[in-house]
TORTI-460152 format. One line per 4 residues: for each residue x, y, z of C-alpha. Coordinates in Angstrom, 2 decimals, m for minus. Layout:
BEGIN
X:Y:Z  ...
***
This chain:
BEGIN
0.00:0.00:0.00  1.38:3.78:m0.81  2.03:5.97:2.06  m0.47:8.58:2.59
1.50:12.00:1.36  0.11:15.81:1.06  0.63:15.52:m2.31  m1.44:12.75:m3.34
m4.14:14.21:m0.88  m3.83:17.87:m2.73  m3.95:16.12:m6.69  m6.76:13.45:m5.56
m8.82:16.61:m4.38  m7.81:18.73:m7.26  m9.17:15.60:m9.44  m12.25:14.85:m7.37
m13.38:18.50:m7.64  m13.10:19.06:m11.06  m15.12:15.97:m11.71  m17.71:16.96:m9.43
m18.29:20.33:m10.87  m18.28:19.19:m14.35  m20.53:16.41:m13.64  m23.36:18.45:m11.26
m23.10:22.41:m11.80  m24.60:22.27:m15.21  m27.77:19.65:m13.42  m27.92:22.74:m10.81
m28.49:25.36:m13.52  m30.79:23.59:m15.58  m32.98:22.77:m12.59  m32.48:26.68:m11.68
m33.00:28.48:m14.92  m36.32:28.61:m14.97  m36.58:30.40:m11.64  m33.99:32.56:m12.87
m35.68:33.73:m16.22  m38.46:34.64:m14.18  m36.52:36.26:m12.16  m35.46:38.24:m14.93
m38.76:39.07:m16.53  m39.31:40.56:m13.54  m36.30:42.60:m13.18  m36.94:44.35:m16.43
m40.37:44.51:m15.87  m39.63:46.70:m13.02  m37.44:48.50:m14.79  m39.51:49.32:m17.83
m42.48:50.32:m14.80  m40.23:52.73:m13.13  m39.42:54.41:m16.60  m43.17:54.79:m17.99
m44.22:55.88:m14.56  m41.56:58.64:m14.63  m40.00:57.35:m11.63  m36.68:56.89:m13.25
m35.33:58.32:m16.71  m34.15:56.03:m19.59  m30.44:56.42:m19.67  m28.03:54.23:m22.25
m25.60:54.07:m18.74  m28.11:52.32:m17.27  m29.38:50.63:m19.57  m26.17:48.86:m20.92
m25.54:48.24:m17.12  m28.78:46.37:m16.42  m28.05:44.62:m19.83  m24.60:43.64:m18.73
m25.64:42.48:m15.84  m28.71:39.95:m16.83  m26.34:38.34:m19.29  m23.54:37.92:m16.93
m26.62:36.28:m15.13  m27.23:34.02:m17.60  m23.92:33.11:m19.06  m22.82:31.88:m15.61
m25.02:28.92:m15.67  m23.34:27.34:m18.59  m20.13:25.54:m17.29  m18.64:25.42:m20.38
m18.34:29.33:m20.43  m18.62:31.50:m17.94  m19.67:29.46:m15.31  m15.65:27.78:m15.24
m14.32:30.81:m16.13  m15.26:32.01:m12.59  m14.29:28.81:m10.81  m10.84:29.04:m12.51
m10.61:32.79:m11.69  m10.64:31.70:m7.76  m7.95:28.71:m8.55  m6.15:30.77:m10.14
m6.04:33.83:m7.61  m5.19:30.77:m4.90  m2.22:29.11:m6.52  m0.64:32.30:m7.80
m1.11:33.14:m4.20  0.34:30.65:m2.96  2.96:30.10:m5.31  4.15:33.88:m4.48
4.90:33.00:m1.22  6.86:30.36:m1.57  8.94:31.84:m4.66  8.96:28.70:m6.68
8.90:26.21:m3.86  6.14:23.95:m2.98  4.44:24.12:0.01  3.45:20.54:0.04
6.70:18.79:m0.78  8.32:21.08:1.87  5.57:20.08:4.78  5.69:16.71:3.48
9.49:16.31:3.83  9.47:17.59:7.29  6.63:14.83:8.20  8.73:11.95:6.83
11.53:12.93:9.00  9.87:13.09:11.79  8.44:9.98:11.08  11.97:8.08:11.17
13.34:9.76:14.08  10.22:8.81:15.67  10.47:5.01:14.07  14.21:4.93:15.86
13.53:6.04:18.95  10.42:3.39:19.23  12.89:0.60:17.88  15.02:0.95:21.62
14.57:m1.60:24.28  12.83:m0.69:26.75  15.87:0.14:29.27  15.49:3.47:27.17
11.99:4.03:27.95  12.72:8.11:28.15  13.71:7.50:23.99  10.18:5.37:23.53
8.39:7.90:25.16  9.72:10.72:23.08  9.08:8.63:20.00  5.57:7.85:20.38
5.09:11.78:21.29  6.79:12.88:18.29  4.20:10.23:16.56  1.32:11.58:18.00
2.57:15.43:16.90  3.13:14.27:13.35  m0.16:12.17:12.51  m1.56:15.47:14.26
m0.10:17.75:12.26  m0.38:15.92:8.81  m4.38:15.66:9.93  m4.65:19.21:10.50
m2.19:19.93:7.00  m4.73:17.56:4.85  m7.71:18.97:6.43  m7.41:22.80:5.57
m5.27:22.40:2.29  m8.26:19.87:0.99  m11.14:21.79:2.75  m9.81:24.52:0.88
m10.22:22.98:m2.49  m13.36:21.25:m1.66  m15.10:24.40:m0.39  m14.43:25.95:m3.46
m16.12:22.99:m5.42  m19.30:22.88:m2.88  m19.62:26.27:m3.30  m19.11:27.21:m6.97
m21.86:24.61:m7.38  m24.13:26.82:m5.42  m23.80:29.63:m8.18  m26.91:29.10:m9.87
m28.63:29.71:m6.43  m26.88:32.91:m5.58  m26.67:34.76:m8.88  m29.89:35.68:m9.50
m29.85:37.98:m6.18  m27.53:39.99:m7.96  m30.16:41.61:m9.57  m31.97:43.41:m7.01
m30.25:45.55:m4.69  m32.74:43.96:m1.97  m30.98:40.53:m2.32  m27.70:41.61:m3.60
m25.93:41.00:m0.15  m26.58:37.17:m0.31  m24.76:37.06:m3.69  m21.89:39.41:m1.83
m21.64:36.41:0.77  m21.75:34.16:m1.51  m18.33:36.01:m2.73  m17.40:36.11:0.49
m17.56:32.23:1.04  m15.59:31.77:m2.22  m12.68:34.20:m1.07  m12.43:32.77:2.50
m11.66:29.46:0.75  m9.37:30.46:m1.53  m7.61:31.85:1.87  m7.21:29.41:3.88
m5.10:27.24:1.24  m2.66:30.64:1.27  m2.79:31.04:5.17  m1.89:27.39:5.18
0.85:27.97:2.51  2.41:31.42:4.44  2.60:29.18:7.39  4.68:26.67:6.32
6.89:29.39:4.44  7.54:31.30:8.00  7.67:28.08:9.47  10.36:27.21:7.59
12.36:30.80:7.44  12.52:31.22:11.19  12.64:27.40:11.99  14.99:26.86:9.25
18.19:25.51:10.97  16.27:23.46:13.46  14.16:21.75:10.80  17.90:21.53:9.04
18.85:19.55:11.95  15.52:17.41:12.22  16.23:16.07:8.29  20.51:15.34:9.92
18.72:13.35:12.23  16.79:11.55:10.28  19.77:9.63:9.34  20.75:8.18:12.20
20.36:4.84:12.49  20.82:4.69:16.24  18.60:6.61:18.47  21.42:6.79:20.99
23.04:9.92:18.51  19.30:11.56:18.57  19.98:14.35:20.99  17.00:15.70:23.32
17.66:18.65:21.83  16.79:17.95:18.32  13.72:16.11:19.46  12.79:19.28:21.60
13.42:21.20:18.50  11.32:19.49:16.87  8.29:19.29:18.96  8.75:23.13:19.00
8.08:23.46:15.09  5.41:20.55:14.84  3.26:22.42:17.80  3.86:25.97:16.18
2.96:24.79:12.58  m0.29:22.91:14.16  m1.38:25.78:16.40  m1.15:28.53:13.75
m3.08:26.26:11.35  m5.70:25.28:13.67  m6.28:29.54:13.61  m6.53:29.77:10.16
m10.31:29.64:9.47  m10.72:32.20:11.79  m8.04:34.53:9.52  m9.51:34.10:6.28
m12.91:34.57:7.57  m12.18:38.11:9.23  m10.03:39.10:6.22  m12.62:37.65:3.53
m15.78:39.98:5.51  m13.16:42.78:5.42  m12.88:42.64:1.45  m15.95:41.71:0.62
m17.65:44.46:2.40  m14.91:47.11:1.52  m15.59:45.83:m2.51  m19.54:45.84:m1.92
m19.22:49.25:m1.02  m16.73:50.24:m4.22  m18.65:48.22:m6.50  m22.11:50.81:m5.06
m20.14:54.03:m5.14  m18.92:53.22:m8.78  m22.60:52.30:m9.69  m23.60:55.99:m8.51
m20.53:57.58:m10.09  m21.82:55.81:m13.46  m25.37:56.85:m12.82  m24.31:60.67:m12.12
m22.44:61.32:m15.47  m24.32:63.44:m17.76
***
């Protein structure tokens, strides 16, 4: 049987996601689009009102706006166009993300190289007799850390991925709330959601990187001592230094839903209120 690695969780997910959205968001917006063109008629219908009643004047700005708008609407639900276009547009802004913190590196192979070394220092010290019972016990702690800290690794980097799937597929739902300021705001969370996945995968990602930069020589002498073949050359200090790195890495990750969710409000209620001001700026011009 293969070992369990980050990166086979990260590609299966990567895989499993893209054949889930291929396979259900285009069921979603069939099953929606009636509501939607409804919605729609409606929407101009109102529109068309407000202008015969003289409660609002018949301006090209507006009207290309409103146009724009109800065929972005509409254009989302296909998957083939714009409906992955928008999916990808989160991937994308994700792995560039990600891949600008770590400057070429990779995140996974890093995190995943630290977790295999800890794994054989903690596979010698368990190998002793147990007249070292001090090196057993410091073996089976360092195993505990590591399962602990791959658990928490997998869970965030694929929850990330998988959030994004769940709730891309939820599109169809959302979009059509975009077209009355009334409802807008659940189509702005729905923004929101997508952001605070995309996130969490480079909250995960900037923790390893620091992890690494200030941890650097310690995790340098974790990978030595990975070597050994005796645990009588591990020194407590390496397995100290260790423990150090594994509980930092797993207590900054275990905050990092909480991150992306204050920082994802913050910019999506700071763009909500752009994306209004512009619509008033557009609405002003003469």
């Amino acid at each position: 049987m293969a070992p369990l690695t980050l990166e086979g969780f990260i590609g299966a997910s990567d895989t499993v996601t893209e054949n889930f959205l291929v396979s259900v968001y285009p069921a979603i917006a069939a099953a929606i689009e009636p509501a939607l063109t409804l919605a729609a008629v409606l929407y101009w219908a109102l529109f068309g009102y407000k202008v015969y009643a003289g409660f609002a004047a018949l301006e090209w700005r507006e009207l290309a706006a409103k146009a724009v708008l109800t065929s972005a609407v509409f254009t989302s639900l296909n998957w083939g166009g714009f409906g992955s276009q928008i999916y990808h547009l989160f991937v994308e802004f994700t792995d560039s993300g990600a891949g600008t913190m770590m400057a070429g590196e990779s995140a996974t192979t890093m995190l995943n190289a630290l977790l295999i070394n800890a794994e054989h220092i903690s596979a010698t010290l368990r190998a002793t007799n147990f007249y070292q019972i001090n090196a057993i016990i410091e073996g089976s702690f360092i195993l505990v850390l590591n399962c602990l800290l791959f658990t928490v690794a997998v869970f965030y980097m694929t929850i990330s991925k998988l959030g994004l799937a769940v709730t891309m597929v939820l599109l169809p739902l959302f979009v059509g709330f975009s077209l009355f300021p009334e409802t807008r705001h659940w189509f702005v969370n729905w923004l929101n959601r997508m952001l605070n996945f995309s996130l969490i995968y480079i909250l995960v990602v900037a923790i390893v990187k620091f992890a690494f930069v200030a941890f650097g020589q310690y995790i340098d002498d974790v990978g030595q001592a990975s070597g050994y073949p005796d645990a009588t050359l591990i020194t407590s200090g390496v397995v100290a230094n260790l423990c150090v790195v594994e509980c930092v890495l797993i207590v900054f990750m275990l905050q990092v839903s909480e991150w992306a969710k204050a920082l994802s409000g913050s910019v999506a209620a700071q763009g909500g209120a752009a994306a209004t001001r512009l619509m008033k700026e557009i609405r002003s011009w003469q």
